[in-house]
C-alpha atoms as a printed R data frame, in Angstrom:
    type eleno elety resid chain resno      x       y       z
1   ATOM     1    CA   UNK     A     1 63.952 -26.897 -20.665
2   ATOM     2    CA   UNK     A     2 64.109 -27.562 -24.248
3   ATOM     3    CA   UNK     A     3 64.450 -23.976 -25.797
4   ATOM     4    CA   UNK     A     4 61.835 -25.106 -28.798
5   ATOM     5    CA   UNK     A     5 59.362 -26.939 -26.445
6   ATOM     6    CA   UNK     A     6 55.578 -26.402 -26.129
7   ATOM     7    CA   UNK     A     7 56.046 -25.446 -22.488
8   ATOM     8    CA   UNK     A     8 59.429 -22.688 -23.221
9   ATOM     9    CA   UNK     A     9 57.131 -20.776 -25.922
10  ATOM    10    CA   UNK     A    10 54.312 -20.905 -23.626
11  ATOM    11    CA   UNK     A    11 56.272 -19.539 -20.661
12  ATOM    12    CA   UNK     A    12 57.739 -17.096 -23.416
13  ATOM    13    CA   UNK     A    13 53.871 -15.799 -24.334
14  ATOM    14    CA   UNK     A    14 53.074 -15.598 -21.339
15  ATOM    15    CA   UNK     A    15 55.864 -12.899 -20.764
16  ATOM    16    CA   UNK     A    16 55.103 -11.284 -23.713
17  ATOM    17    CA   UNK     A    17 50.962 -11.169 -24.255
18  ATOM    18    CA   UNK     A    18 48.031 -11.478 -21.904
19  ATOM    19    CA   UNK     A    19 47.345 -15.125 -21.645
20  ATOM    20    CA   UNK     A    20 44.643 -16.911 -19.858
21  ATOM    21    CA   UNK     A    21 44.164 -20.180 -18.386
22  ATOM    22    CA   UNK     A    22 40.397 -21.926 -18.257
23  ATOM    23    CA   UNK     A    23 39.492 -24.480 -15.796
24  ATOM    24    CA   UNK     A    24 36.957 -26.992 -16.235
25  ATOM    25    CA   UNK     A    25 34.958 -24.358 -13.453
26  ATOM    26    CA   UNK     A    26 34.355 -21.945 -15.148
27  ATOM    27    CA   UNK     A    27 33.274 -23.696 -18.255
28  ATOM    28    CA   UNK     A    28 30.371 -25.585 -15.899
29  ATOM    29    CA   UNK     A    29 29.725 -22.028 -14.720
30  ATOM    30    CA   UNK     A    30 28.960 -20.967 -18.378
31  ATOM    31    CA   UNK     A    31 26.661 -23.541 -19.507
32  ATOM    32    CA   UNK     A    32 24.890 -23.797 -16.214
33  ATOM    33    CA   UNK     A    33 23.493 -20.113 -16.572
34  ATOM    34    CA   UNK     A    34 22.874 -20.427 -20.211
35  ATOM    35    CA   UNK     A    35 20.457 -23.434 -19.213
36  ATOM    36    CA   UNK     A    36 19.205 -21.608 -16.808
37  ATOM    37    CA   UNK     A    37 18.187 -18.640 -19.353
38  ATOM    38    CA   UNK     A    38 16.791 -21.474 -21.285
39  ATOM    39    CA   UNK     A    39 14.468 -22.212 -19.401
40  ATOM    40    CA   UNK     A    40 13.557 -18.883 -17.625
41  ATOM    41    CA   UNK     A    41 14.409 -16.141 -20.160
42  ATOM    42    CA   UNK     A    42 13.100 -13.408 -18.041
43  ATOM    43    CA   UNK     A    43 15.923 -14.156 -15.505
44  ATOM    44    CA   UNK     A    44 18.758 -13.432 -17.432
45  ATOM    45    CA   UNK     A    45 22.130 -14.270 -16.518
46  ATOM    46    CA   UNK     A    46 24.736 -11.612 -14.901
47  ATOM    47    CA   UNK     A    47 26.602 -10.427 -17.626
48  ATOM    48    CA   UNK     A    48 29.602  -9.110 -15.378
49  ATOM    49    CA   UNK     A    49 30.015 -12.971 -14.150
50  ATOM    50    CA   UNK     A    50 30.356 -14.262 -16.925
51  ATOM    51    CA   UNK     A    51 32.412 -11.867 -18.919
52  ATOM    52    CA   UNK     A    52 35.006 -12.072 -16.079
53  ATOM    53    CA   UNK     A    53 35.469 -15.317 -16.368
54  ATOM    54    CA   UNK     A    54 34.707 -15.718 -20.656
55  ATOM    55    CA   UNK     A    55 38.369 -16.045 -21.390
56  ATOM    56    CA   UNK     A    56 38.395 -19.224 -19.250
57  ATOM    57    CA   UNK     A    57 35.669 -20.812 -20.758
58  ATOM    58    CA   UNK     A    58 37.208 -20.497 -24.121
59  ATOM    59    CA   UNK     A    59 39.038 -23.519 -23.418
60  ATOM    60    CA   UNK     A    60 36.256 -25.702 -22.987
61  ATOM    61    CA   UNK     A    61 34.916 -25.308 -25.886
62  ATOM    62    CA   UNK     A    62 38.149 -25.403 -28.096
63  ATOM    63    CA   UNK     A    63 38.378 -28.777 -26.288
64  ATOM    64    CA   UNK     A    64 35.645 -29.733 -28.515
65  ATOM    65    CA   UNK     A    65 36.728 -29.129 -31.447
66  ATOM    66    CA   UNK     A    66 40.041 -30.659 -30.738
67  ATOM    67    CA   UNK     A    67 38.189 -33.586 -30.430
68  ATOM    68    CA   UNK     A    68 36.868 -33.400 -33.443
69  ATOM    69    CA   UNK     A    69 39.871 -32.889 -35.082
70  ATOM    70    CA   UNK     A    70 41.250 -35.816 -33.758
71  ATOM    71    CA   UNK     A    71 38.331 -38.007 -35.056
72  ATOM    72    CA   UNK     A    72 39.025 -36.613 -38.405
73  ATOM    73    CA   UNK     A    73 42.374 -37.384 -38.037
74  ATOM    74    CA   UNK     A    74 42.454 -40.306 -36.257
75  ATOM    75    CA   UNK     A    75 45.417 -39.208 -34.270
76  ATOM    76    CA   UNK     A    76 46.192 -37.554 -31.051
77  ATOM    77    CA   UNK     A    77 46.830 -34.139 -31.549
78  ATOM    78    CA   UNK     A    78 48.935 -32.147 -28.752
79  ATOM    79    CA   UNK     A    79 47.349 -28.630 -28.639
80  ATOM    80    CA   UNK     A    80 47.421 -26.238 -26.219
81  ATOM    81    CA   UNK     A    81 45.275 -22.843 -27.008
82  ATOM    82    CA   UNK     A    82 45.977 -19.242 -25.525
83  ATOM    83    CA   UNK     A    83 43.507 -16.301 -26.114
84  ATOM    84    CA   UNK     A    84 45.613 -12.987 -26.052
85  ATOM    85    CA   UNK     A    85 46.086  -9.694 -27.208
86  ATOM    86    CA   UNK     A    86 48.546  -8.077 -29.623
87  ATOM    87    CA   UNK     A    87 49.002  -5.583 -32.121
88  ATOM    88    CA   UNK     A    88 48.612  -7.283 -35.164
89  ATOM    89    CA   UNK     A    89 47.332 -10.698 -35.728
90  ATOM    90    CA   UNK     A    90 43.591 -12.328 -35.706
91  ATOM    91    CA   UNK     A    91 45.655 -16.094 -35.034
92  ATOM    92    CA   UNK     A    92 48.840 -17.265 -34.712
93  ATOM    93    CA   UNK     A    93 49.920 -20.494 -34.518
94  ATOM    94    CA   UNK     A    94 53.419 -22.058 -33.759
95  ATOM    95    CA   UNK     A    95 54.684 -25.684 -34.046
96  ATOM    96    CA   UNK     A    96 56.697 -26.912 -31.147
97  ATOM    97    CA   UNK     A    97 58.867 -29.927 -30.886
98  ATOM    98    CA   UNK     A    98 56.417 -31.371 -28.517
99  ATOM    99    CA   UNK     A    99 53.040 -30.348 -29.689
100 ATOM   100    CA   UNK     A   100 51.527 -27.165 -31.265
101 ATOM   101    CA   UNK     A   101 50.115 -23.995 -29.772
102 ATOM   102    CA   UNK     A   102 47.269 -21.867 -31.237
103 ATOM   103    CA   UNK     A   103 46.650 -17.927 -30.601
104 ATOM   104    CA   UNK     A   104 43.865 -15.971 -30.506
105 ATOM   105    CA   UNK     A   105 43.519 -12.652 -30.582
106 ATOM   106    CA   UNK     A   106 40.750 -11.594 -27.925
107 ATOM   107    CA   UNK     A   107 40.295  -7.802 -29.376
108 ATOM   108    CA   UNK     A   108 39.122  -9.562 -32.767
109 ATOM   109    CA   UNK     A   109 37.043 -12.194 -30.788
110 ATOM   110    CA   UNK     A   110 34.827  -9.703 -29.282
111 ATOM   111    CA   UNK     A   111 34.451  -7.328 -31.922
112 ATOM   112    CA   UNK     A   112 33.528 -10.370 -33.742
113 ATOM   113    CA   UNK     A   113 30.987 -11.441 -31.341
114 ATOM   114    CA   UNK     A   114 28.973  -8.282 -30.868
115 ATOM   115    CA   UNK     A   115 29.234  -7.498 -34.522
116 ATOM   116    CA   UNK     A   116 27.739 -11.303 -34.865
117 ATOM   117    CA   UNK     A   117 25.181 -10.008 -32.197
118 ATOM   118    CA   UNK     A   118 24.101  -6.760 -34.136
119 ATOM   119    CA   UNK     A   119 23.916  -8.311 -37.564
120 ATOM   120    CA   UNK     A   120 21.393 -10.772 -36.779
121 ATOM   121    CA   UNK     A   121 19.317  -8.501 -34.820
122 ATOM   122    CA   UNK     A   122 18.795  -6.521 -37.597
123 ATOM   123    CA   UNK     A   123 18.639  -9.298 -39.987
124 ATOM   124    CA   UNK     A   124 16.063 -11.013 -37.989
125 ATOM   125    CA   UNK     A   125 13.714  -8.039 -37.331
126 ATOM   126    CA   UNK     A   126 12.177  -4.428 -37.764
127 ATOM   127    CA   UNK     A   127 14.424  -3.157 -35.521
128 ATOM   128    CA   UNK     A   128 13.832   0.542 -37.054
129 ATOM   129    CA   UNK     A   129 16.620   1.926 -34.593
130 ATOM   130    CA   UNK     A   130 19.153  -1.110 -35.612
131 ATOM   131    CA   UNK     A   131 20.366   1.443 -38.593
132 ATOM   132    CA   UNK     A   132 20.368   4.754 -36.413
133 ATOM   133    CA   UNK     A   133 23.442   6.496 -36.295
134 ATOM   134    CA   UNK     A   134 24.105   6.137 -33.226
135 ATOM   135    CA   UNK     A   135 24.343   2.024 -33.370
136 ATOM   136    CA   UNK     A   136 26.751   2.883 -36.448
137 ATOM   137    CA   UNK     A   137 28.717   4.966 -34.420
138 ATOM   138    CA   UNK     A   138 29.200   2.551 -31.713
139 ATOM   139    CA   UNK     A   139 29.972   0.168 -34.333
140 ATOM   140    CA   UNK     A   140 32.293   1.997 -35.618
141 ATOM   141    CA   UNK     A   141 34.174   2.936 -32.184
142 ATOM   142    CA   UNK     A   142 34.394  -0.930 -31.480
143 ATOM   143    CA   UNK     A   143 36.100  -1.563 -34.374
144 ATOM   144    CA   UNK     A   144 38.136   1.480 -34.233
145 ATOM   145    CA   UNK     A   145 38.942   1.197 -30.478
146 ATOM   146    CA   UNK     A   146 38.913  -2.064 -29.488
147 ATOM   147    CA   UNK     A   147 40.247  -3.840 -32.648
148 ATOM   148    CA   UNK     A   148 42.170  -1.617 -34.991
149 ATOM   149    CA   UNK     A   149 44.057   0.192 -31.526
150 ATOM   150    CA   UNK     A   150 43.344  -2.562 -29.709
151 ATOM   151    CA   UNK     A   151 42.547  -0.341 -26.630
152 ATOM   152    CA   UNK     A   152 40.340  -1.390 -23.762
153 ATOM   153    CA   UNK     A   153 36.312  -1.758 -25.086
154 ATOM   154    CA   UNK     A   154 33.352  -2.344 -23.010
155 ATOM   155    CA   UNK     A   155 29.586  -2.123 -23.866
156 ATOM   156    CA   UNK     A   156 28.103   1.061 -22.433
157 ATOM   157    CA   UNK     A   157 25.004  -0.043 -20.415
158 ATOM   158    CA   UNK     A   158 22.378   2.129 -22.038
159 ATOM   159    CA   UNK     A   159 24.440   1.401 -25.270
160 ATOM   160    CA   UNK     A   160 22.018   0.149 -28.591
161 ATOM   161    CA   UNK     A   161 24.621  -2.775 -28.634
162 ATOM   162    CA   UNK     A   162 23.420  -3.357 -24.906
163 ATOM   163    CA   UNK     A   163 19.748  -2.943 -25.652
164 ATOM   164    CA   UNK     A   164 20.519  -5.621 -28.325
165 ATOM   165    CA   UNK     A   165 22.606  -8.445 -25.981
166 ATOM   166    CA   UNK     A   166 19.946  -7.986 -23.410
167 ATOM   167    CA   UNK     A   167 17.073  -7.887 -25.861
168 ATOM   168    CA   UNK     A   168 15.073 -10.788 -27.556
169 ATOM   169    CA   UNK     A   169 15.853 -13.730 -26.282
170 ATOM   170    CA   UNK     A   170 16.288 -15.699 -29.526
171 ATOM   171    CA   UNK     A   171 17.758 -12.877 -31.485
172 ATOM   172    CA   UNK     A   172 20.583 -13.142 -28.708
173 ATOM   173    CA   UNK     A   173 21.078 -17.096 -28.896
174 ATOM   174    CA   UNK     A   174 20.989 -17.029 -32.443
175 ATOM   175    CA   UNK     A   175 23.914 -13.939 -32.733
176 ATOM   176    CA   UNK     A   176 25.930 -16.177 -30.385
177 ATOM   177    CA   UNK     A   177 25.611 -19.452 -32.533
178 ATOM   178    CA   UNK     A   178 26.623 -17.615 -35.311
179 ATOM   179    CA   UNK     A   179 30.078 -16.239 -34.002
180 ATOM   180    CA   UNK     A   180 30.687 -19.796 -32.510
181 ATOM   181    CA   UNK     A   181 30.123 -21.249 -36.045
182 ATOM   182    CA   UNK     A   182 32.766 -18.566 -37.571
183 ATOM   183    CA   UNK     A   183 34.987 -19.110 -34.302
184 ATOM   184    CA   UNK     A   184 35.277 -23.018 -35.093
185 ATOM   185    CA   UNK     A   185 36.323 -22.064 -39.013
186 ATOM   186    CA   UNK     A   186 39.118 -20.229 -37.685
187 ATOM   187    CA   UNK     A   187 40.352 -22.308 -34.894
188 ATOM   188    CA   UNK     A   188 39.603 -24.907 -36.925
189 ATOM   189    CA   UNK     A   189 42.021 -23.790 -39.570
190 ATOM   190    CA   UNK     A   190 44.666 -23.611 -37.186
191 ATOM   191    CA   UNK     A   191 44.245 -27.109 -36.191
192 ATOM   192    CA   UNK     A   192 44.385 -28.148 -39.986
193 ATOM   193    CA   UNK     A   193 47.838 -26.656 -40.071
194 ATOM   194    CA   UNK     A   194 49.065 -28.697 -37.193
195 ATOM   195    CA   UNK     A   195 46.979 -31.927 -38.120
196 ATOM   196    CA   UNK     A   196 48.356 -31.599 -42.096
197 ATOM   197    CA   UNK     A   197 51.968 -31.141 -41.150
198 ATOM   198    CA   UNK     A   198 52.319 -28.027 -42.579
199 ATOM   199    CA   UNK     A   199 56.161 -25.804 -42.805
200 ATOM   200    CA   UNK     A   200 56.396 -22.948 -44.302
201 ATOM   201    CA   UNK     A   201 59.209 -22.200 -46.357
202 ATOM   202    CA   UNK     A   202 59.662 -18.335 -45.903
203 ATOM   203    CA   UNK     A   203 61.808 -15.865 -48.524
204 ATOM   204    CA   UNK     A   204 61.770 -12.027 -48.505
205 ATOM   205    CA   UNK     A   205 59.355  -9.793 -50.877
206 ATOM   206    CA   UNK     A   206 59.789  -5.768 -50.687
207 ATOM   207    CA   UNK     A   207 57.082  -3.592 -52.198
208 ATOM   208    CA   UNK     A   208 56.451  -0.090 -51.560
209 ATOM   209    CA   UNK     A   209 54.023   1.155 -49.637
210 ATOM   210    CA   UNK     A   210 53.688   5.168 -50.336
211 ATOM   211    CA   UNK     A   211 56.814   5.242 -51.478
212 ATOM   212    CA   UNK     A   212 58.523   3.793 -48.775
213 ATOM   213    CA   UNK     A   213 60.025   0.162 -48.989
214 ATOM   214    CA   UNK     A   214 58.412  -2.486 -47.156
215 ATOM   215    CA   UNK     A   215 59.836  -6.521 -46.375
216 ATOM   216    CA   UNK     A   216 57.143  -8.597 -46.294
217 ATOM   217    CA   UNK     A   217 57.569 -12.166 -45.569
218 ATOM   218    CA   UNK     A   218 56.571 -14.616 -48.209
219 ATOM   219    CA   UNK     A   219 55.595 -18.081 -48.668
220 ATOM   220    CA   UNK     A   220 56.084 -20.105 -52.042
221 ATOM   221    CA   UNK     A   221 54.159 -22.900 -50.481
222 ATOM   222    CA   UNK     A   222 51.464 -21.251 -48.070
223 ATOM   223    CA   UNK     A   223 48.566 -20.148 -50.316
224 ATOM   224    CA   UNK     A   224 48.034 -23.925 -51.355
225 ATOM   225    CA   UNK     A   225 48.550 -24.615 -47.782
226 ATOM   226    CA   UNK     A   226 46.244 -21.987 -46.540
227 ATOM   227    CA   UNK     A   227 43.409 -23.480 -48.919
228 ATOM   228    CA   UNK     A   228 43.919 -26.847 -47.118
229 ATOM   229    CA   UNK     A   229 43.493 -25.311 -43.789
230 ATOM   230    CA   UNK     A   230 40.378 -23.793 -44.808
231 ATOM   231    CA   UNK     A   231 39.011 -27.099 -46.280
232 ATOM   232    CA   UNK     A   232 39.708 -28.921 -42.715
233 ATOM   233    CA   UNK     A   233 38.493 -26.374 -40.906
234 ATOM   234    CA   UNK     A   234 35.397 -26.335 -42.549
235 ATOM   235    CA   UNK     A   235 35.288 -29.850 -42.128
236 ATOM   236    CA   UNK     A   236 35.301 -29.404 -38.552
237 ATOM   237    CA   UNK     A   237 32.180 -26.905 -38.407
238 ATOM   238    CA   UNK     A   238 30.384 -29.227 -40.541
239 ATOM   239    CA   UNK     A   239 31.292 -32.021 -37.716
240 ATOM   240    CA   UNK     A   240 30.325 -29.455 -34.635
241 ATOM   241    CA   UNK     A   241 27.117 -28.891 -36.717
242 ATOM   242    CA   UNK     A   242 25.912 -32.403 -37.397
243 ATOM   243    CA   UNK     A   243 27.531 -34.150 -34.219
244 ATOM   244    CA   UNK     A   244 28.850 -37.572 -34.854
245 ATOM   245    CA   UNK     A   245 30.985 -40.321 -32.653
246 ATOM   246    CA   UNK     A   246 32.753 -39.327 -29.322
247 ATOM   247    CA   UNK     A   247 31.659 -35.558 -30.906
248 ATOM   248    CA   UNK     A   248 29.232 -33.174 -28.435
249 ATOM   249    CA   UNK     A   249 28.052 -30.699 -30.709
250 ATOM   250    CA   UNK     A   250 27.260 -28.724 -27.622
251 ATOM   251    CA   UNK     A   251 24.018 -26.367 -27.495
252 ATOM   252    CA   UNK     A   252 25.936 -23.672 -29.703
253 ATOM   253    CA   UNK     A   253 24.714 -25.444 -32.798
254 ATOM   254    CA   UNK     A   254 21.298 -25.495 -32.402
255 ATOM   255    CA   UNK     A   255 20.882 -23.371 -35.619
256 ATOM   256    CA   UNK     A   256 22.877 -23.922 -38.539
257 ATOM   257    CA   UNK     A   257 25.069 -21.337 -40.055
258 ATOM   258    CA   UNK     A   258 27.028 -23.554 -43.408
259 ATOM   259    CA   UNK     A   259 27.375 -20.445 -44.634
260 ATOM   260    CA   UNK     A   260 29.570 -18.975 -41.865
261 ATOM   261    CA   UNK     A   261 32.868 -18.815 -43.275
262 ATOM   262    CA   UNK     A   262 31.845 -17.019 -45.954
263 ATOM   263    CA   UNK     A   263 30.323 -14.478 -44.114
264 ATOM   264    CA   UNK     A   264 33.727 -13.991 -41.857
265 ATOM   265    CA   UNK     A   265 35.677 -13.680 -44.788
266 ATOM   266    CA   UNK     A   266 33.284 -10.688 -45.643
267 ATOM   267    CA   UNK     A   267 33.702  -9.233 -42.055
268 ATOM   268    CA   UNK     A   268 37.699  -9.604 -42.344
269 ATOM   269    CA   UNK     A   269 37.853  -8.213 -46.135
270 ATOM   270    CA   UNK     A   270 35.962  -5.034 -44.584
271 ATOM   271    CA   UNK     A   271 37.746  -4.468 -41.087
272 ATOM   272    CA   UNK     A   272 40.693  -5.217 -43.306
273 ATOM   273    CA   UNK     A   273 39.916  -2.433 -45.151
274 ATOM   274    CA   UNK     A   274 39.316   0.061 -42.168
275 ATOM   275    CA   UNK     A   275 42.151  -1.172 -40.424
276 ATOM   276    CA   UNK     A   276 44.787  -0.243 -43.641
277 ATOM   277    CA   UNK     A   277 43.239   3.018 -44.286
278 ATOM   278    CA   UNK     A   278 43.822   3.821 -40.451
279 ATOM   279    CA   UNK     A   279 47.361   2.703 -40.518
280 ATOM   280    CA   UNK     A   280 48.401   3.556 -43.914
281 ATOM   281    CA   UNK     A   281 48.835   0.760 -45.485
282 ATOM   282    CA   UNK     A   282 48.308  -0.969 -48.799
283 ATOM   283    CA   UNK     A   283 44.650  -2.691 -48.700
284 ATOM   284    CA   UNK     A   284 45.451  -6.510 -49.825
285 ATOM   285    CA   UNK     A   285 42.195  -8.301 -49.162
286 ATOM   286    CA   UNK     A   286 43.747 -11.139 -47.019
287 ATOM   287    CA   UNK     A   287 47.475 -10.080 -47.110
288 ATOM   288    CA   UNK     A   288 48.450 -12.033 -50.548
289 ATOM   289    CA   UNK     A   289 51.894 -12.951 -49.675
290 ATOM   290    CA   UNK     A   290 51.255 -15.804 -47.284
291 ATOM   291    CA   UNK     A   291 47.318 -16.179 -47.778
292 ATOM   292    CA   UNK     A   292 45.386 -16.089 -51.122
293 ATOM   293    CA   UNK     A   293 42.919 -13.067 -51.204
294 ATOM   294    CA   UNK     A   294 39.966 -14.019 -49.251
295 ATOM   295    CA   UNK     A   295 37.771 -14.023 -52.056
296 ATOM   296    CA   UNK     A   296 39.616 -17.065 -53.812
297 ATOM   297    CA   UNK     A   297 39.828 -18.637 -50.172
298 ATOM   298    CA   UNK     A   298 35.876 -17.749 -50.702
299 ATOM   299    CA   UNK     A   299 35.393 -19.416 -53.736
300 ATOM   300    CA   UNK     A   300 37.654 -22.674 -52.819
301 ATOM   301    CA   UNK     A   301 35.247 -23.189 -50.149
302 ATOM   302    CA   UNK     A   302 32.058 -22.749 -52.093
303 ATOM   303    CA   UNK     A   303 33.580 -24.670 -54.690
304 ATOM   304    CA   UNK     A   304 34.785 -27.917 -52.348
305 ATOM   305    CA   UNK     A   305 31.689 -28.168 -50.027
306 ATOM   306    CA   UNK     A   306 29.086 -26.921 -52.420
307 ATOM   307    CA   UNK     A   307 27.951 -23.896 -49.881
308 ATOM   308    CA   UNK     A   308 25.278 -22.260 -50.970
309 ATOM   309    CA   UNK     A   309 25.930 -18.209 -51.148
310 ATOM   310    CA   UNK     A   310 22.504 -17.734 -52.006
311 ATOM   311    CA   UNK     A   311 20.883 -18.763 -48.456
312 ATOM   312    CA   UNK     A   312 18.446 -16.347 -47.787
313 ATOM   313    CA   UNK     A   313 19.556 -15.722 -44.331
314 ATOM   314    CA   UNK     A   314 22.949 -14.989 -45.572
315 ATOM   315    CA   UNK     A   315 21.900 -12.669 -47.726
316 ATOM   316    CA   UNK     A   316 20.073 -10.556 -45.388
317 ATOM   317    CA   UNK     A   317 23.312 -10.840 -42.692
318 ATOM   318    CA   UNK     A   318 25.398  -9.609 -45.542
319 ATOM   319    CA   UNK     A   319 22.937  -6.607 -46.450
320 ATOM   320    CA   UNK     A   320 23.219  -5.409 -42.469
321 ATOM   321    CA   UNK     A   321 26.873  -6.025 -42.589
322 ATOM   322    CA   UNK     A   322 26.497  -3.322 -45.427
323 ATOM   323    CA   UNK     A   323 24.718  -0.837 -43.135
324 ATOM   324    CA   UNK     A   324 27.834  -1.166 -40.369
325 ATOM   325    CA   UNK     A   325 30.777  -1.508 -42.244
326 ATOM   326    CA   UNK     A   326 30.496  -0.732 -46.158
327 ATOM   327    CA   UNK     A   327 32.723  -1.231 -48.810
């Protein structure tokens, strides 16, 4: 086996992370009980079922959007895609001699989705409980459990966050819309890297860190790469948004959420945050040695696709983001 093939790094996660493997099943299994909550929302579907098998059905719908990166393209792009767990990264990505394989870190993925969840709940309504402490708090042990330790995390069933996934009906479909629009900016990102024929051309930094010296991997060439990424990824929510040829926008945009990226660049600048002043580290706002601070990635985007920061509905996501995880 070619020691720098898609299928040797694969076999070489596999050893080293949790990976999973979706089947075309499970992915039938998925949108057949979301129809079915369509159109009976009192029957609502078992949440145990389907959160066995979620990390299966990832793949079908990353299967989308690799099909919409390839009609952006216009070329066939050779992708496989691994959900897993480590102790430091959101995404990874590495370039094969065969193909290309992205990461994703699961820990960040569901914080991400019941933080999604939450936010529009409380954006959406006169939830008068939605800003308790105790909904904090459980914020606040999700993000400190499950993603900054990345320890084990499950939703309590008499939980606020449960009350809210098994609340109102649209409150719920719009919270999950909203972290599939942020989920195809990222994984679309990764895709631009592979469909740009990007390389990064590493050196060394040091900088201190408390007074103790640090080696921090740089790249001359990324942050202009990095903005690129961003642009085609947002290219490909704007694609999964509108639809278009040989493109299934599936049922998960049936709202639209342009703003999206910006609002996951607000999430990541925050946990960020929580997540150096747990570990003791220097707070960069997006690293800064091989991505630009997340508020310039911010601005490139609002700059290139003319996204308007001053949607209403953004603005009230943003002002319960402040409630659960201030600045």
């Amino acid at each position: 086996m070619n020691d720098d093939s898609t299928e040797y790094w694969l076999n070489w996660y596999r050893k080293c992370y949790k990976l999973m493997h979706p089947s075309q099943e499970s992915v039938n299994l998925a949108s057949g009980l979301w129809k079915q909550w369509e159109s009976d929302p009192s029957q609502r579907p078992d949440v145990i079922q389907i959160s066995s098998r979620v990390q299966e059905i990832e793949k079908g719908f990353f299967t989308e959007l690799l099909k919409a990166a390839q009609a952006l393209t216009g070329t066939d792009l050779k992708v496989e895609y691994c959900p897993f767990v480590t102790s430091s990264y959101n995404l990874a990505a590495k370039t094969t001699s065969d193909g290309y394989i992205v990461l994703v870190d699961d820990a960040f993925l569901q914080f991400l989705f019941l933080l999604s969840n939450v936010l529009v709940h409380v954006a959406y309504t006169d939830f008068e409980s939605a800003t308790s402490e105790a909904l904090k708090l459980e914020i606040s042990d999700c993000l400190h459990r499950g993603y900054v330790r990345r320890l084990s995390y499950s939703v309590p069933d008499q939980s606020s966050i449960a009350r809210i996934l098994g609340g109102n009906y649209e409150n719920t479909e719009a919270g999950g819309f909203l972290f599939q629009a942020m989920r195809t900016f990222m994984l679309g990102h990764e895709l631009g890297h592979h469909a740009l024929k990007h390389s990064a051309q590493i050196t060394e930094k040091n900088c201190l860190n408390n007074g103790t010296a640090l080696t921090l991997s740089f790249d001359k060439n990324q942050w202009h790469e990095e903005l690129a990424a961003d642009a085609f990824g947002y290219q490909i929510l704007d694609r999964m948004l509108k639809g278009g040829p040989q493109i299934d926008p599936l049922h998960h945009f049936s709202y639209s959420f342009p703003f999206a990226p910006l609002l996951l660049f607000d999430i990541c600048s925050r946990i960020e945050q929580k997540a150096s002043q747990f570990k003791g580290l220097p707070f960069l706002d997006g690293a800064g040695y091989t991505h630009p601070p997340l508020a310039q990635r911010r601005q490139s985007l609002i700059s290139t696709f003319q996204i308007d920061d001053s949607d209403d509905v953004y603005g009230y996501l943003r002002e319960a983001l402040d409630d659960f995880i201030p600045l």
